[in-house]
PDB file of N, CA, C and O in Angstrom:
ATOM      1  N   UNK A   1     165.896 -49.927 -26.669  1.00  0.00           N
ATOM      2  CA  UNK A   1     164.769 -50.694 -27.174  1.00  0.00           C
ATOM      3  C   UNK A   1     165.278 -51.618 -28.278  1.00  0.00           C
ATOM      4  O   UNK A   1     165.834 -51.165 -29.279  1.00  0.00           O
ATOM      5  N   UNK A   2     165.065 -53.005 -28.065  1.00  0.00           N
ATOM      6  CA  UNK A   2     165.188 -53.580 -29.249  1.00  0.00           C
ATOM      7  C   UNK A   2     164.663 -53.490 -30.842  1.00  0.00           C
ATOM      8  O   UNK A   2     163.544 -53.126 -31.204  1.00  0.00           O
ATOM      9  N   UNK A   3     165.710 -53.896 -31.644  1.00  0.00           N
ATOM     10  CA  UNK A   3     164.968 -53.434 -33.130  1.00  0.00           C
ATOM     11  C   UNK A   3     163.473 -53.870 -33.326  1.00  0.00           C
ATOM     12  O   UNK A   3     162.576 -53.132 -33.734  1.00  0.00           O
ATOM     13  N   UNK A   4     163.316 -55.557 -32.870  1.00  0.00           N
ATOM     14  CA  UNK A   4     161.773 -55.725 -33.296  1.00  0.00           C
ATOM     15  C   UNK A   4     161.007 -54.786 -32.601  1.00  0.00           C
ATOM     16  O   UNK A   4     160.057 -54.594 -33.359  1.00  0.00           O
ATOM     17  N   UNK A   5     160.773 -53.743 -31.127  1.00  0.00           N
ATOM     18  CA  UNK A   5     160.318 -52.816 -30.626  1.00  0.00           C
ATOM     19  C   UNK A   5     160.203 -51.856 -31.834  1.00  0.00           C
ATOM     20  O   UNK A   5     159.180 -51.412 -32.354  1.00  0.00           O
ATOM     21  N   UNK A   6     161.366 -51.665 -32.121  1.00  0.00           N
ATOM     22  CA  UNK A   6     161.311 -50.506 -33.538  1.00  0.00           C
ATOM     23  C   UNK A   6     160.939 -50.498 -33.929  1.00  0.00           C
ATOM     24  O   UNK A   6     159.976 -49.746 -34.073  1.00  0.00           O
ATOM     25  N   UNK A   7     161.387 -51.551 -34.699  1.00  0.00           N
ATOM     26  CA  UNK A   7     160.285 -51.463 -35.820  1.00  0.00           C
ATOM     27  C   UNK A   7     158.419 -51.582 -36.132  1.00  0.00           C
ATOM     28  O   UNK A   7     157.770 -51.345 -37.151  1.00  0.00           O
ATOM     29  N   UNK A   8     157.878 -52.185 -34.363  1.00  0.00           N
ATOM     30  CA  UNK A   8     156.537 -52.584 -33.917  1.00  0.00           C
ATOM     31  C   UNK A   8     156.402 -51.220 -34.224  1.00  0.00           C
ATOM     32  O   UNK A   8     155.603 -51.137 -35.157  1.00  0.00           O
ATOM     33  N   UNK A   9     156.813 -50.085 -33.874  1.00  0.00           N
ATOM     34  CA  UNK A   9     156.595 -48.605 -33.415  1.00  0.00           C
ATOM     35  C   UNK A   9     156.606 -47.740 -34.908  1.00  0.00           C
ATOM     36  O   UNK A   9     155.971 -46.712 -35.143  1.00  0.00           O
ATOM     37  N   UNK A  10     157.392 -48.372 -35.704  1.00  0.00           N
ATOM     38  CA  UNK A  10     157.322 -47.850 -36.861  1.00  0.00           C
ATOM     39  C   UNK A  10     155.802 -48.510 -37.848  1.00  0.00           C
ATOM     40  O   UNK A  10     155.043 -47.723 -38.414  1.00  0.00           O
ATOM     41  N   UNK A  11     155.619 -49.854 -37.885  1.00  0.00           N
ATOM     42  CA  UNK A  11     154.255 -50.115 -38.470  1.00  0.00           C
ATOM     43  C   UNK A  11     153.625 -49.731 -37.615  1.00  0.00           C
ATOM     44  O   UNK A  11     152.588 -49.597 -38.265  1.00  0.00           O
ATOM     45  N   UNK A  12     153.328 -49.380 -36.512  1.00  0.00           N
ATOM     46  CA  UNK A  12     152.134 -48.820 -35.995  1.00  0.00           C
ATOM     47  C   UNK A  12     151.815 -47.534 -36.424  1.00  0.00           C
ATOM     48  O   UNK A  12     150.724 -47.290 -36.940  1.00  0.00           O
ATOM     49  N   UNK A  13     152.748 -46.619 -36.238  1.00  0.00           N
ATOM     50  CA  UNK A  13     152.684 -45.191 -36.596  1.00  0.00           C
ATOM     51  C   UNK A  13     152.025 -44.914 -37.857  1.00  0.00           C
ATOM     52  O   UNK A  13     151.022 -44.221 -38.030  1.00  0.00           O
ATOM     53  N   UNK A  14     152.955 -45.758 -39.016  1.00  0.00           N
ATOM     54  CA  UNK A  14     152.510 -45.607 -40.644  1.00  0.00           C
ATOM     55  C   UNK A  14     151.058 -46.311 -40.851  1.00  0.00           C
ATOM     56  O   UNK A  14     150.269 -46.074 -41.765  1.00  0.00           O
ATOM     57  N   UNK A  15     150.935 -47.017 -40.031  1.00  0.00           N
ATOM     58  CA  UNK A  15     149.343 -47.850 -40.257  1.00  0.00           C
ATOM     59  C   UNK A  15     147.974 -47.001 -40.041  1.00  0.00           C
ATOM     60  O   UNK A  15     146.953 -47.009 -40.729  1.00  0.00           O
ATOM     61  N   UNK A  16     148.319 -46.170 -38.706  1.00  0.00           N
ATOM     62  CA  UNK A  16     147.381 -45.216 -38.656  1.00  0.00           C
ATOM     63  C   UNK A  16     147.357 -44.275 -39.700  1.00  0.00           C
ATOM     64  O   UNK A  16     146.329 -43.686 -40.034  1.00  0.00           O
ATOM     65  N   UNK A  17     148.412 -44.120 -40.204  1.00  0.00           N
ATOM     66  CA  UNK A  17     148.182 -42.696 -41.299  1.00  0.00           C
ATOM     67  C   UNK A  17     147.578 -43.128 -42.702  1.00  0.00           C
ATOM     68  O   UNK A  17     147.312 -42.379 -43.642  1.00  0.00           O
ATOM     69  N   UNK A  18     147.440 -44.338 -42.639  1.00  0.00           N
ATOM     70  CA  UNK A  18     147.188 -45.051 -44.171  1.00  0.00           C
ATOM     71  C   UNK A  18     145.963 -45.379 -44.350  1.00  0.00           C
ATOM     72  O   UNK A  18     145.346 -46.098 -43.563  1.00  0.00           O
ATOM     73  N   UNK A  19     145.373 -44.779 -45.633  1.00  0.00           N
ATOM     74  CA  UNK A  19     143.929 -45.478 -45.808  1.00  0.00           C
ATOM     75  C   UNK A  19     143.999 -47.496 -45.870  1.00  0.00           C
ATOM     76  O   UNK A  19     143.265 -48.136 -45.117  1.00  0.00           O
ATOM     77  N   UNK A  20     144.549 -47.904 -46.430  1.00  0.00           N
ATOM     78  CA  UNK A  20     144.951 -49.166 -46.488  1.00  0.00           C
ATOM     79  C   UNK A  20     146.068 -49.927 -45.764  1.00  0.00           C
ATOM     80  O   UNK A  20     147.118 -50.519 -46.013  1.00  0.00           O
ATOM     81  N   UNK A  21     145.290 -49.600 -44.749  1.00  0.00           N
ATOM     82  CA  UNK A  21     146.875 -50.621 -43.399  1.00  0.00           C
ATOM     83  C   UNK A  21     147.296 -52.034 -43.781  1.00  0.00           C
ATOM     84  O   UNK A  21     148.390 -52.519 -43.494  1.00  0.00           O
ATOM     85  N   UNK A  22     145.971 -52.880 -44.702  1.00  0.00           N
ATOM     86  CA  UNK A  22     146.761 -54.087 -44.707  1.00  0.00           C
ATOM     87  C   UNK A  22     148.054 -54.569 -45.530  1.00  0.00           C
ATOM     88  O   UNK A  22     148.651 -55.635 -45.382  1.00  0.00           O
ATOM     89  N   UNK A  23     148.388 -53.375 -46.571  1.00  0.00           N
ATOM     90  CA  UNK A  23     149.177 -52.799 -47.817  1.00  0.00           C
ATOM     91  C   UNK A  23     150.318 -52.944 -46.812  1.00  0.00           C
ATOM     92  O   UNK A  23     150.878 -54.032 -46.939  1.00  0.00           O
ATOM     93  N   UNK A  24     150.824 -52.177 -45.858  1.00  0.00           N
ATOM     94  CA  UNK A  24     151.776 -51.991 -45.469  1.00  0.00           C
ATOM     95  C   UNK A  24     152.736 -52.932 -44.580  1.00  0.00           C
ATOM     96  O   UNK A  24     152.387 -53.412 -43.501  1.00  0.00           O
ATOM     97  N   UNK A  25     153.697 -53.083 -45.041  1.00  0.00           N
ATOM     98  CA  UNK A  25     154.970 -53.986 -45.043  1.00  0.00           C
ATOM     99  C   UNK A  25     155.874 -53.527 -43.921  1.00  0.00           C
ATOM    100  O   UNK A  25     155.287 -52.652 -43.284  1.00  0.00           O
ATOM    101  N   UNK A  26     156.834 -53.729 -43.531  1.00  0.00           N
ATOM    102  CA  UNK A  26     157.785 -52.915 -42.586  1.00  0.00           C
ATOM    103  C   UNK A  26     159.158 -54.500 -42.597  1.00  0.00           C
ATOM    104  O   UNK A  26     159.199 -55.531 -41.927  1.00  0.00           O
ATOM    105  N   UNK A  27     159.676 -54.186 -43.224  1.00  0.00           N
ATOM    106  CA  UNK A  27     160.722 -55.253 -43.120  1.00  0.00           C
ATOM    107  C   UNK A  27     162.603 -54.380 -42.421  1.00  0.00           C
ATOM    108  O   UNK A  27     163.079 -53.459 -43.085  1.00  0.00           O
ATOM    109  N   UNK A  28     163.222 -54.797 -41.346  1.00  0.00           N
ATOM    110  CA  UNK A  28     164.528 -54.351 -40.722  1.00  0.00           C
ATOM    111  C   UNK A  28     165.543 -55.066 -40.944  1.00  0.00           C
ATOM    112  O   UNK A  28     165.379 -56.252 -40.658  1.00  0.00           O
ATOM    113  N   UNK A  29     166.755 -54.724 -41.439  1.00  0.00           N
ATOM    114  CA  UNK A  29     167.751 -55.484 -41.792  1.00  0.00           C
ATOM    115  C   UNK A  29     168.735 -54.317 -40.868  1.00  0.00           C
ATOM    116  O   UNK A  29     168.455 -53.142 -40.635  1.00  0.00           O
ATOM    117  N   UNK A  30     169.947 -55.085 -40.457  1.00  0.00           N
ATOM    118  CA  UNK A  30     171.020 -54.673 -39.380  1.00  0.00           C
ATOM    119  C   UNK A  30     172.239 -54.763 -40.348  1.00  0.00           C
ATOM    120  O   UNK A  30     172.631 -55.756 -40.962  1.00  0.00           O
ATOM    121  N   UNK A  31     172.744 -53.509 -40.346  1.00  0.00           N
ATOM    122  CA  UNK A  31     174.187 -53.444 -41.182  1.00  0.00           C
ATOM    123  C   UNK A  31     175.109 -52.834 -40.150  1.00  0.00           C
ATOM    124  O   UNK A  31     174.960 -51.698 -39.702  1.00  0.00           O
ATOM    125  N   UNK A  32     176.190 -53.773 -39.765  1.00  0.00           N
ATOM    126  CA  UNK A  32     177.399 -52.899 -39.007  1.00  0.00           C
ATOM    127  C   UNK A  32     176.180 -52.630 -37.527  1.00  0.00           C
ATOM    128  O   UNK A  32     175.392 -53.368 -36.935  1.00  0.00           O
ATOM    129  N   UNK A  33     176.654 -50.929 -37.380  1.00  0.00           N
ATOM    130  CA  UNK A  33     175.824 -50.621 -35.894  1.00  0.00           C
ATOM    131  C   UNK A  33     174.250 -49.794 -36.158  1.00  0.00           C
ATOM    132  O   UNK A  33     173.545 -49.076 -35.449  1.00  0.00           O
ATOM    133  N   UNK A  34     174.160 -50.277 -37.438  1.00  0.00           N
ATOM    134  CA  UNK A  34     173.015 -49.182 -38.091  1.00  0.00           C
ATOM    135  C   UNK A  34     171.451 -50.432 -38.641  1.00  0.00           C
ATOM    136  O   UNK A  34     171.173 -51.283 -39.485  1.00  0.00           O
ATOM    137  N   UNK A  35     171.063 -49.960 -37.850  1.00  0.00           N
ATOM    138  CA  UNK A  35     169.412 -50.667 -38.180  1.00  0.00           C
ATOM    139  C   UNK A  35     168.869 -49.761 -39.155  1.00  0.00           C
ATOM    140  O   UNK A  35     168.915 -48.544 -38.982  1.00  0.00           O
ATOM    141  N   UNK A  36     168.099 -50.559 -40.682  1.00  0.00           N
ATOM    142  CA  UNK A  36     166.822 -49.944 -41.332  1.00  0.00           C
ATOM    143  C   UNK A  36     166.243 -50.582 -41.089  1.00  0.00           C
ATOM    144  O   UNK A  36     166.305 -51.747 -40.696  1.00  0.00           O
ATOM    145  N   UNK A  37     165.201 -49.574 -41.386  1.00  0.00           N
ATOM    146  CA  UNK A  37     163.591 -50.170 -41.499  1.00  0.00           C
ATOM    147  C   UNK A  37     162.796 -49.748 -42.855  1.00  0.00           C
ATOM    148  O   UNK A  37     162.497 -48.576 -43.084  1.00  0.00           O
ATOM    149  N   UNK A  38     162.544 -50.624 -43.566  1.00  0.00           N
ATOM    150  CA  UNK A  38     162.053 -50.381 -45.126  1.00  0.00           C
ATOM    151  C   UNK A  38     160.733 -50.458 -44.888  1.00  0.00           C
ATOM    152  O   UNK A  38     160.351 -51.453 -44.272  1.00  0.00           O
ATOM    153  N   UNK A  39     159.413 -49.127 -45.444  1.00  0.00           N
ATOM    154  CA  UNK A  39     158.573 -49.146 -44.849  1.00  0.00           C
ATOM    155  C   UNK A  39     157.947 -48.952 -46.352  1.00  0.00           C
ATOM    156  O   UNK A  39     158.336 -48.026 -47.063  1.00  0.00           O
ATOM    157  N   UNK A  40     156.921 -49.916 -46.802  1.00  0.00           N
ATOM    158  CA  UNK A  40     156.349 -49.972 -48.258  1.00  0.00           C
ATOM    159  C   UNK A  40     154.428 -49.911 -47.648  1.00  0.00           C
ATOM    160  O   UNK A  40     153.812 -50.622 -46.854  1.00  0.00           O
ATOM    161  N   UNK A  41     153.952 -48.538 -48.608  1.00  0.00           N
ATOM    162  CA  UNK A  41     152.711 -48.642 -48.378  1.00  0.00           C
ATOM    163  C   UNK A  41     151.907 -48.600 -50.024  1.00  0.00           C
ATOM    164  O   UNK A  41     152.386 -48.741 -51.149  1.00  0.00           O
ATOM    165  N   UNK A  42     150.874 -48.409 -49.677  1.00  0.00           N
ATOM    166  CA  UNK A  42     150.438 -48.334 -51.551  1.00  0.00           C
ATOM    167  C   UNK A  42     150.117 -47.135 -52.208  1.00  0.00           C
ATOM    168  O   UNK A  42     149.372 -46.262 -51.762  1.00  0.00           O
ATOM    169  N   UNK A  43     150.825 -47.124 -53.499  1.00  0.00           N
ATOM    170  CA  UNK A  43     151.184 -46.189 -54.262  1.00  0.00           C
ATOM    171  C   UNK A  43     150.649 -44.724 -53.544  1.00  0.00           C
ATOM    172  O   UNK A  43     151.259 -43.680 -53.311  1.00  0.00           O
ATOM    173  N   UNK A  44     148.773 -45.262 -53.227  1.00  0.00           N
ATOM    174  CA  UNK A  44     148.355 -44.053 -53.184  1.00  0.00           C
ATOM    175  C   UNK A  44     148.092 -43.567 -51.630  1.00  0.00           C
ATOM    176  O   UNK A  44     147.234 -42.774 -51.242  1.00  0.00           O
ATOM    177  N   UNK A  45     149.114 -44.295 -50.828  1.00  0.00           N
ATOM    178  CA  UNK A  45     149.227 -43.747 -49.430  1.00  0.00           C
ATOM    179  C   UNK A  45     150.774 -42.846 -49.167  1.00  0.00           C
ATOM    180  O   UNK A  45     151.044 -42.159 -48.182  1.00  0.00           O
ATOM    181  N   UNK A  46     151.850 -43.167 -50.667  1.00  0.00           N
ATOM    182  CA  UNK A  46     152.620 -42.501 -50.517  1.00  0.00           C
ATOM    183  C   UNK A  46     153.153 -41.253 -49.946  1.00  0.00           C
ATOM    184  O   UNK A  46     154.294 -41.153 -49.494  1.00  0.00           O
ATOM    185  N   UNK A  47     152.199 -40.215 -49.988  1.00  0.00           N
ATOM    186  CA  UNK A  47     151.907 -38.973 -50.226  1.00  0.00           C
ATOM    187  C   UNK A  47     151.606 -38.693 -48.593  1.00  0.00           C
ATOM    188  O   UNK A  47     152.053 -37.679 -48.059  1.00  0.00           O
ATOM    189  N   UNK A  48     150.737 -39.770 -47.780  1.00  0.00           N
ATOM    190  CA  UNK A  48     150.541 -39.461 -46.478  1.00  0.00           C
ATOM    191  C   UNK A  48     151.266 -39.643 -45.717  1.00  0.00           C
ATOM    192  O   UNK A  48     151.442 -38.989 -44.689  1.00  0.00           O
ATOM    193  N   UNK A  49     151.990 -40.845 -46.188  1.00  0.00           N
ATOM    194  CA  UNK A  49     153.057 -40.679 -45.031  1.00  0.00           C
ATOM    195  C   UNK A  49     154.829 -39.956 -44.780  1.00  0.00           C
ATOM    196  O   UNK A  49     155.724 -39.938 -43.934  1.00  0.00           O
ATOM    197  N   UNK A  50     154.455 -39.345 -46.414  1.00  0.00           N
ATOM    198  CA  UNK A  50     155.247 -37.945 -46.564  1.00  0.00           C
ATOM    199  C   UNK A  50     155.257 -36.699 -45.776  1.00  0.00           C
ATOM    200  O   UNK A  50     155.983 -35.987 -45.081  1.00  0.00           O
ATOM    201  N   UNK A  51     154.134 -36.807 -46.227  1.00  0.00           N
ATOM    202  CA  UNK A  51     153.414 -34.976 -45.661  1.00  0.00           C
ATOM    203  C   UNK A  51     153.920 -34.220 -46.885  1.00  0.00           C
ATOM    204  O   UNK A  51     154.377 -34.459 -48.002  1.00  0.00           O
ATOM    205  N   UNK A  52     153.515 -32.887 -45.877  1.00  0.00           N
ATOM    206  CA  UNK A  52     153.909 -32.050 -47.039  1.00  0.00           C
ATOM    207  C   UNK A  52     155.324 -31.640 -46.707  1.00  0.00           C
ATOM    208  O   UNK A  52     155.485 -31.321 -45.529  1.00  0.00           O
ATOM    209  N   UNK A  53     156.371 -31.581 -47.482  1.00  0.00           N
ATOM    210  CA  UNK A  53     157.342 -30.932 -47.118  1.00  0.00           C
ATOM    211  C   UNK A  53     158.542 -32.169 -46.311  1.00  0.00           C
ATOM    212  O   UNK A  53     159.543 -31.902 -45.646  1.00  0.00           O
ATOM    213  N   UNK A  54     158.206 -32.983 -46.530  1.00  0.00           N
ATOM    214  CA  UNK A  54     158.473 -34.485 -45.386  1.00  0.00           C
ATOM    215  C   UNK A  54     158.336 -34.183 -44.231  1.00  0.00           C
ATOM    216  O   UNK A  54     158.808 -34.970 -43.410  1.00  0.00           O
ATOM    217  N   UNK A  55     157.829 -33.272 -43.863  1.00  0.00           N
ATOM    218  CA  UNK A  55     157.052 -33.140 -41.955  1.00  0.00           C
ATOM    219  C   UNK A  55     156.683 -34.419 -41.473  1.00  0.00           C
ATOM    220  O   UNK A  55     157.469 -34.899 -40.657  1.00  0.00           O
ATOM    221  N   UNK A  56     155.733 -35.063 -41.754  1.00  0.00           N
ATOM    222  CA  UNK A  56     155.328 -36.147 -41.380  1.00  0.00           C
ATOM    223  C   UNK A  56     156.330 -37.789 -41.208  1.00  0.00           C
ATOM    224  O   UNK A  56     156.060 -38.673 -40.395  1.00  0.00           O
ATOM    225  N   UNK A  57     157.358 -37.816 -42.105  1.00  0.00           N
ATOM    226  CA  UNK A  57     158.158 -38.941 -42.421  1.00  0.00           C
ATOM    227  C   UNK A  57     158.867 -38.695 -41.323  1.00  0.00           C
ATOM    228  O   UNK A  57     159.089 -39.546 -40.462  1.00  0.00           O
ATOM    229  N   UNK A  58     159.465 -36.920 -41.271  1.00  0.00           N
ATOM    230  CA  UNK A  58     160.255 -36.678 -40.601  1.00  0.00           C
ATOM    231  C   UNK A  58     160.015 -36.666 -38.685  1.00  0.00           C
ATOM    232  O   UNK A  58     160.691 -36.755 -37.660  1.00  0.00           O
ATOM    233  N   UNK A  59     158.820 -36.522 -39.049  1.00  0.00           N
ATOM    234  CA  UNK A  59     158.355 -37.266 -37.441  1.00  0.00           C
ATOM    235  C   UNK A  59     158.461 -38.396 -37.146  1.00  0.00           C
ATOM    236  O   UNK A  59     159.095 -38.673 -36.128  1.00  0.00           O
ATOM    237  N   UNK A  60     157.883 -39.409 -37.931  1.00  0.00           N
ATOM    238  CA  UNK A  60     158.656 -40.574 -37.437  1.00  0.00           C
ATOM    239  C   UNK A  60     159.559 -40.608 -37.344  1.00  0.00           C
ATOM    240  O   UNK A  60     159.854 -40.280 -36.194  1.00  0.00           O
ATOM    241  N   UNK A  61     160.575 -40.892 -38.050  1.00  0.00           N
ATOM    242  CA  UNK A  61     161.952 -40.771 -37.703  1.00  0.00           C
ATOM    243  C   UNK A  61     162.351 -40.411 -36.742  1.00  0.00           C
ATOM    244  O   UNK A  61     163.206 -41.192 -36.324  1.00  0.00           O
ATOM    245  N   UNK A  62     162.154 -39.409 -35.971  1.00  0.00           N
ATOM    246  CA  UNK A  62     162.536 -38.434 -35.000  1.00  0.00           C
ATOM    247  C   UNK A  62     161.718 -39.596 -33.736  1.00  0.00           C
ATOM    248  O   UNK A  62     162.537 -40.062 -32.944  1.00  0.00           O
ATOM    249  N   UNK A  63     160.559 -39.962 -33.565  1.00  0.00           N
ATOM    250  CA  UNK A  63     160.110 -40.755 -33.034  1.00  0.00           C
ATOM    251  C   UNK A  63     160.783 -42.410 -32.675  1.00  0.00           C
ATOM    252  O   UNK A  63     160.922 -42.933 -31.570  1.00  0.00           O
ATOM    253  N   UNK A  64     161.073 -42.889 -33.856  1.00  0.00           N
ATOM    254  CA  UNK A  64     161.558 -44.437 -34.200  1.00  0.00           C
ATOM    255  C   UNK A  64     162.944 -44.157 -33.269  1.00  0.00           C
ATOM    256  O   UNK A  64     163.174 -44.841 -32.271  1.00  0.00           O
ATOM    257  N   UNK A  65     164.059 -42.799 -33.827  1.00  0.00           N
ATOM    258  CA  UNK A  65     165.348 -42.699 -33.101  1.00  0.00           C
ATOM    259  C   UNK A  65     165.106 -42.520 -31.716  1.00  0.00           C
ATOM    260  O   UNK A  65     165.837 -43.087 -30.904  1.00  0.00           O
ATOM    261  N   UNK A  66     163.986 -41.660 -31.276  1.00  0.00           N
ATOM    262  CA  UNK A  66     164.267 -41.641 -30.181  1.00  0.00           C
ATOM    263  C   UNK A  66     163.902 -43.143 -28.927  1.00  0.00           C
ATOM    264  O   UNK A  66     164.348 -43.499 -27.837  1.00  0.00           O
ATOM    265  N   UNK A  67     162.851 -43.636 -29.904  1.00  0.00           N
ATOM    266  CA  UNK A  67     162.252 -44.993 -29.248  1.00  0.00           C
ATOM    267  C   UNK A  67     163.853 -45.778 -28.906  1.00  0.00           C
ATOM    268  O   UNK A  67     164.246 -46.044 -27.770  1.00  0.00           O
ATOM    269  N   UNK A  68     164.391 -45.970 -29.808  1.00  0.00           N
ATOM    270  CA  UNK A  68     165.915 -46.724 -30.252  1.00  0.00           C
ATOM    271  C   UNK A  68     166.510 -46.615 -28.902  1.00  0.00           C
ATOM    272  O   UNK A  68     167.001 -47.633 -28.414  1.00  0.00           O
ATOM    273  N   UNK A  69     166.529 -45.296 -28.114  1.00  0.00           N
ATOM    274  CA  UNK A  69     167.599 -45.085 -27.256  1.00  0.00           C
ATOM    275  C   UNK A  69     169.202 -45.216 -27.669  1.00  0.00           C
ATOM    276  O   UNK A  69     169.715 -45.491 -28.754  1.00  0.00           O
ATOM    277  N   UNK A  70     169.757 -44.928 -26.447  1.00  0.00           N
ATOM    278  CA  UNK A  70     171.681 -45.072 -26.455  1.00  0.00           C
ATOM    279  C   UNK A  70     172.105 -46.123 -26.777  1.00  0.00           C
ATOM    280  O   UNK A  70     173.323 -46.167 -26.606  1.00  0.00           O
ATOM    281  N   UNK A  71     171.690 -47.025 -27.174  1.00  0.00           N
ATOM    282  CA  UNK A  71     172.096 -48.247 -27.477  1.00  0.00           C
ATOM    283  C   UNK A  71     173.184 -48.140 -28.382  1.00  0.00           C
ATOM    284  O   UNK A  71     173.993 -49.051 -28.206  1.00  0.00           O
ATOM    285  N   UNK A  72     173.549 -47.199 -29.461  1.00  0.00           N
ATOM    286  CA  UNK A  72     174.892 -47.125 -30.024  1.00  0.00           C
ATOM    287  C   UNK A  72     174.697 -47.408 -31.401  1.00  0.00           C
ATOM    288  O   UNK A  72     175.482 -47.407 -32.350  1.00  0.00           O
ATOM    289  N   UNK A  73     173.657 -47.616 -31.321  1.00  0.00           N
ATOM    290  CA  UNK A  73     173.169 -48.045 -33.017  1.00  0.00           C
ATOM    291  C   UNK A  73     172.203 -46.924 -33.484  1.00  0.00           C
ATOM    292  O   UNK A  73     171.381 -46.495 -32.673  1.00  0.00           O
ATOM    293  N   UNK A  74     172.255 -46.391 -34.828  1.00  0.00           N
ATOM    294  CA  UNK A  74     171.778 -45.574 -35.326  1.00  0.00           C
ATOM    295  C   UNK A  74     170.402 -46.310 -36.014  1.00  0.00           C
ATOM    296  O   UNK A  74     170.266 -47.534 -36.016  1.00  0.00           O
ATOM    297  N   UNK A  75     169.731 -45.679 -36.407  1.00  0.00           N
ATOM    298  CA  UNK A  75     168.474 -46.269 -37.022  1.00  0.00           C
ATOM    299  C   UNK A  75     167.655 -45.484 -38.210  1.00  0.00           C
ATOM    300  O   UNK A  75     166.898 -44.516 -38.140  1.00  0.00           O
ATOM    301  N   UNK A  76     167.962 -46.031 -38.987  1.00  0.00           N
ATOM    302  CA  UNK A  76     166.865 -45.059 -40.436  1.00  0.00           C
ATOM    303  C   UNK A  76     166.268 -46.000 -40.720  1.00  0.00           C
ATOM    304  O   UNK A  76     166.402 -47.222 -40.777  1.00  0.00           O
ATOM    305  N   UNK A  77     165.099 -44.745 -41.016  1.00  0.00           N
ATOM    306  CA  UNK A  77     163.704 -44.989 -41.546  1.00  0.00           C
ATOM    307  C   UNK A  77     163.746 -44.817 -43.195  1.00  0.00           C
ATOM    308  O   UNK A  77     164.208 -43.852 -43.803  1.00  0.00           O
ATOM    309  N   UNK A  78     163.241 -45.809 -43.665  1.00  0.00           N
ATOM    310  CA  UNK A  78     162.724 -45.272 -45.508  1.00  0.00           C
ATOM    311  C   UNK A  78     161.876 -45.955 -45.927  1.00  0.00           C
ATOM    312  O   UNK A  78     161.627 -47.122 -45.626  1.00  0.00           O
ATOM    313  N   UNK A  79     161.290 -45.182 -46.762  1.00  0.00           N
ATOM    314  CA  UNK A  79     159.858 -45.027 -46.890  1.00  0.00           C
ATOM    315  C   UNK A  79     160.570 -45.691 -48.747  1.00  0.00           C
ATOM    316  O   UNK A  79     161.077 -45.009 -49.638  1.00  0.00           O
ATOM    317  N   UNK A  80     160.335 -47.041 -48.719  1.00  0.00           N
ATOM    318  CA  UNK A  80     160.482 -47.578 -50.290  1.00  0.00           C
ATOM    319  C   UNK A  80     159.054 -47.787 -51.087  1.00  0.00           C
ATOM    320  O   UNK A  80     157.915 -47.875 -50.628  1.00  0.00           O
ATOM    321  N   UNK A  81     159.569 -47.838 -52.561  1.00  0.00           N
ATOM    322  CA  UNK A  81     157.947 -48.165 -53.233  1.00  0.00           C
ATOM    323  C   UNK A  81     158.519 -49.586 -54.288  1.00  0.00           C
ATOM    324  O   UNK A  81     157.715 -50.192 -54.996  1.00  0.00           O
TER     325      UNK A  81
END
């Protein structure tokens, strides 16, 4: 899957979990074979798209990599403020 796919899959995911979807940002920059995705929501949606315990972050992630496929490139997710 291409990165802009990715990253579509990553603001979608975090948008639903957010009281304030229009807050949220999702910007991807490509280093070497490794895609991020910098995912900024507001202050006080922080917390949701944590979870408790990072359960929830950690689902995406697990989601976003697997969307990614074999393509050879690794892909992290972070959750910036």
């Amino acid at each position: 899957m291409p990165a802009a796919d990715v990253r579509a899959l990553a603001e979608f995911l975090v948008k639903a979990l957010v009281e304030r979807p229009e807050v949220v940002s999702v910007r991807t920059s490509e280093r070497d074979r490794m895609v991020v995705i910098e995912v900024r929501v507001a202050p006080d949606d922080v917390g949701k798209v944590i979870g408790r315990r990072g359960r929830i972050v950690g689902a995406i992630r697990t989601l976003v990599r697997a969307a990614a496929g074999e393509g050879g490139r690794r892909v992290v997710l972070e959750i910036v403020q």
